[in-house]
C-alpha positions as CSV (number, residue, x, y, z in Angstrom):
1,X,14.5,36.6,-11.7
2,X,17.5,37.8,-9.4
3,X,15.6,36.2,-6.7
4,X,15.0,32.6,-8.0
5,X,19.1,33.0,-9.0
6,X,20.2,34.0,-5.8
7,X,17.5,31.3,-4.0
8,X,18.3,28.3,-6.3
9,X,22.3,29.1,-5.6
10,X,21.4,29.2,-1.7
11,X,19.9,25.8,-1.7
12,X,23.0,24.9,-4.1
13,X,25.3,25.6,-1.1
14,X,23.2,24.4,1.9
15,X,23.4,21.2,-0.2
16,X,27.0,21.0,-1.0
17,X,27.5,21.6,3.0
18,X,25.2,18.6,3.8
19,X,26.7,15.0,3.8
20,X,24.1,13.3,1.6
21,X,23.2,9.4,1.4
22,X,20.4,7.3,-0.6
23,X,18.9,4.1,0.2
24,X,16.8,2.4,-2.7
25,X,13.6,1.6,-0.6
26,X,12.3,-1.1,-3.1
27,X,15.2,-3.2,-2.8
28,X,14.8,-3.4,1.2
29,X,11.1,-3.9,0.4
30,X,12.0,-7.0,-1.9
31,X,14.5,-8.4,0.2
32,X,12.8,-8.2,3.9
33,X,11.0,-11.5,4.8
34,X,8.6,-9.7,7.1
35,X,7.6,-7.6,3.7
36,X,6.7,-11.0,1.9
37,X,5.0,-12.6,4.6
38,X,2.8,-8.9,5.0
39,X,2.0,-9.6,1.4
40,X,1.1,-12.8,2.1
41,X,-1.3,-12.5,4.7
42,X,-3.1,-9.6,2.8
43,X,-3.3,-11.8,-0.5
44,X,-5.1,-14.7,2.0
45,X,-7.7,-11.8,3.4
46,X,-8.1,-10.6,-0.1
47,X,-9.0,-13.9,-1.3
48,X,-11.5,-13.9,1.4
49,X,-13.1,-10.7,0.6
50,X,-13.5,-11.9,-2.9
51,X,-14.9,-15.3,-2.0
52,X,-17.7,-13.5,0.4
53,X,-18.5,-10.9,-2.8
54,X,-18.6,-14.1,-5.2
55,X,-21.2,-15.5,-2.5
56,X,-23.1,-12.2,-2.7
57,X,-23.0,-12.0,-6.5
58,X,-24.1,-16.2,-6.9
59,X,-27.2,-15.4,-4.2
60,X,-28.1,-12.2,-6.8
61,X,-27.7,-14.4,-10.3
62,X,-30.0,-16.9,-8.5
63,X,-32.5,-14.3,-7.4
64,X,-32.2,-13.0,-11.2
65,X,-33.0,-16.7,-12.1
66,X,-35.7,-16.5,-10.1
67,X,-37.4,-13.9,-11.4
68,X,-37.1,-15.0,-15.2
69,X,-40.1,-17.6,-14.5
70,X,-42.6,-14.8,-14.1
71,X,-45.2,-17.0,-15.6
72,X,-45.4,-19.3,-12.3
73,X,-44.8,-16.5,-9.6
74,X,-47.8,-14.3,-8.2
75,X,-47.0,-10.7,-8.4
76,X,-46.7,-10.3,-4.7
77,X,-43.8,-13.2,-4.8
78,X,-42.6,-11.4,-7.8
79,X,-42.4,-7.8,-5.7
80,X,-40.6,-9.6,-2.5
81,X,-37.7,-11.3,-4.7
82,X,-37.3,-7.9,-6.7
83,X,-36.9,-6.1,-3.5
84,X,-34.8,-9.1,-2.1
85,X,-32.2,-8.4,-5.5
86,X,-32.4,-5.1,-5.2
87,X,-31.1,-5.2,-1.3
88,X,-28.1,-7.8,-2.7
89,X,-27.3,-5.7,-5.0
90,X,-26.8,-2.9,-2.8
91,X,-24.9,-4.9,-0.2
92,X,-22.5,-6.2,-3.0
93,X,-21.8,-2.9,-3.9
94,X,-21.3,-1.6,-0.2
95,X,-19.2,-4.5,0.6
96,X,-16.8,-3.8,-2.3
97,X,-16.7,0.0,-2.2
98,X,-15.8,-0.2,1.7
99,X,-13.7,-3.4,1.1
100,X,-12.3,-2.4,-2.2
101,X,-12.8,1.2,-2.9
102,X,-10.8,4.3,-1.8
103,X,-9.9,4.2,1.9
104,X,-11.3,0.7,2.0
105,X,-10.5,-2.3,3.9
106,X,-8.0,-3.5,1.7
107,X,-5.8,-0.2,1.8
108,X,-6.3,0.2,5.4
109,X,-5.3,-3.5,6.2
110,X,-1.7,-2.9,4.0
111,X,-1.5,0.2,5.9
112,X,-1.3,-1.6,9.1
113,X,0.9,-3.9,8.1
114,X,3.7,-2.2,6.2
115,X,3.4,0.4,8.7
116,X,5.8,-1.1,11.3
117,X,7.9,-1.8,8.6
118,X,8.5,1.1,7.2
119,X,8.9,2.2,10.8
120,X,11.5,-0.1,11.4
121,X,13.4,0.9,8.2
122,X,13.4,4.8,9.1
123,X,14.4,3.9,12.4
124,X,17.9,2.0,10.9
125,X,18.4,4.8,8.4
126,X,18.1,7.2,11.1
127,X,20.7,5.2,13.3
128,X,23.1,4.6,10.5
129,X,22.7,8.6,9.7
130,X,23.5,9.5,12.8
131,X,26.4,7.1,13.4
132,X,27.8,7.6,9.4
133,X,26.9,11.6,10.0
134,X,24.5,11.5,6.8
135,X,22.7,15.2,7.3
136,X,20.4,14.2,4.4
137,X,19.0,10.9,3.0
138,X,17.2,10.2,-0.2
139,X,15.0,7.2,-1.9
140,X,16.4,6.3,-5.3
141,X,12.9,4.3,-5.9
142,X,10.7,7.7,-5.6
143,X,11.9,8.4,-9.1
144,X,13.5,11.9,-8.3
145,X,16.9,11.0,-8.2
146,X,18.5,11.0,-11.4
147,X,22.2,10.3,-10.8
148,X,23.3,8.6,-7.5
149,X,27.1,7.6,-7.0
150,X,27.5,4.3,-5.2
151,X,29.6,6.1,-2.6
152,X,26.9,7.0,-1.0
153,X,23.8,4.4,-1.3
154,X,23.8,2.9,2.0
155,X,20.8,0.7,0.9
156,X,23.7,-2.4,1.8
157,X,23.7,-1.1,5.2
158,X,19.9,-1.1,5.8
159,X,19.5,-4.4,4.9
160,X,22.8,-5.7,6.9
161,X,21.0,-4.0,10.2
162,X,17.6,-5.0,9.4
163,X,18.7,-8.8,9.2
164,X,20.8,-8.6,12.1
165,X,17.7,-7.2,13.8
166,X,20.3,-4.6,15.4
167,X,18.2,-1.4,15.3
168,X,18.7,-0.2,18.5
C-alpha cells in the first residue's frame, strides 16, 4: 500500500513539473480538407468493392435460379452448375473477408491514407511543443481526459499551422 502511495505521489510531482498541453484530435480531423477528400476517395473504392460483391452475389442468385428447373437439366448439367455456385459462393465470401473483414482491404486502404496525416499532425504538435516548451501533450478525443482548462488546448494552433502548411 505504502508503495502505490508513495508511487502515485511520484508521478503526482513528475506531472506538476511537466508543462502539459492538449490538442482535441477530432476537431483537426473534421476541419482538415485533406481528411475529407481521404474519406472521399475511400467511400468511391468502397462503392466499388460493393458493386463487384453485388456482381458476384447476382451471378450466384442466377446460378440458384438455374438450378430450381431440375426437371429440364440432366444430372451431369445439374452437378457442374452446383459445383459452379458452390465456387461463387466461396469467392464472394473470400472477396469480402479480405476486402471487408479484419485486416482487410478496406482498413488497410484508410490506413494508408490517414497515415500521412496523422503524420503531419504529430509533426506540428511536435514543433509547436518544442517552440511553446510543452513537455507533455494529450488528446482530449481519446476519452481520458476529464477536465482540460482552455489555457492549454493548443488544438487552435494545430489547425492555424496545418492550413498555413507551415510545418517545418
Amino acid at each position: 500500500m505504502k508503495t502505490a502511495v508513495f508511487t502515485a505521489f511520484s508521478i503526482a510531482s513528475v506531472l506538476v513539473a511537466q508543462t502539459i498541453a492538449v490538442i482535441d484530435s477530432e476537431r483537426i480531423f473534421d476541419n482538415l480538407g485533406e481528411v475529407a477528400d481521404a474519406a472521399e476517395l475511400l467511400e468511391n473504392e468502397i462503392l466499388e468493392w460493393e458493386a463487384h460483391a453485388d456482381s458476384l452475389q447476382e451471378e450466384i442468385d442466377a446460378i440458384e435460379a438455374d438450378l430450381e428447373y431440375t426437371m429440364i437439366m440432366s444430372p451431369d448439367r445439374r452437378r457442374e452448375r452446383e459445383v459452379l455456385l458452390e465456387e461463387k459462393s466461396a469467392e464472394l465470401q473470400d472477396f469480402l473477408s479480405r476486402t471487408f473483414g479484419p485486416d482487410g482491404l478496406v482498413e488497410s486502404r484508410n490506413s494508408e491514407l490517414v497515415s500521412p496525416i496523422v503524420a503531419s499532425i504529430n509533426e506540428v504538435v511536435q514543433e509547436i511543443s518544442l517552440e511553446e516548451g510543452y513537455d507533455i501533450v494529450l488528446d482530449t478525443s481519446g476519452g481520458l481526459v476529464v477536465y482540460v482548462s482552455n489555457s492549454i488546448d493548443i488544438t487552435d494552433m494545430v489547425l492555424e499551422k496545418l492550413s498555413t502548411g507551415s510545418s517545418d
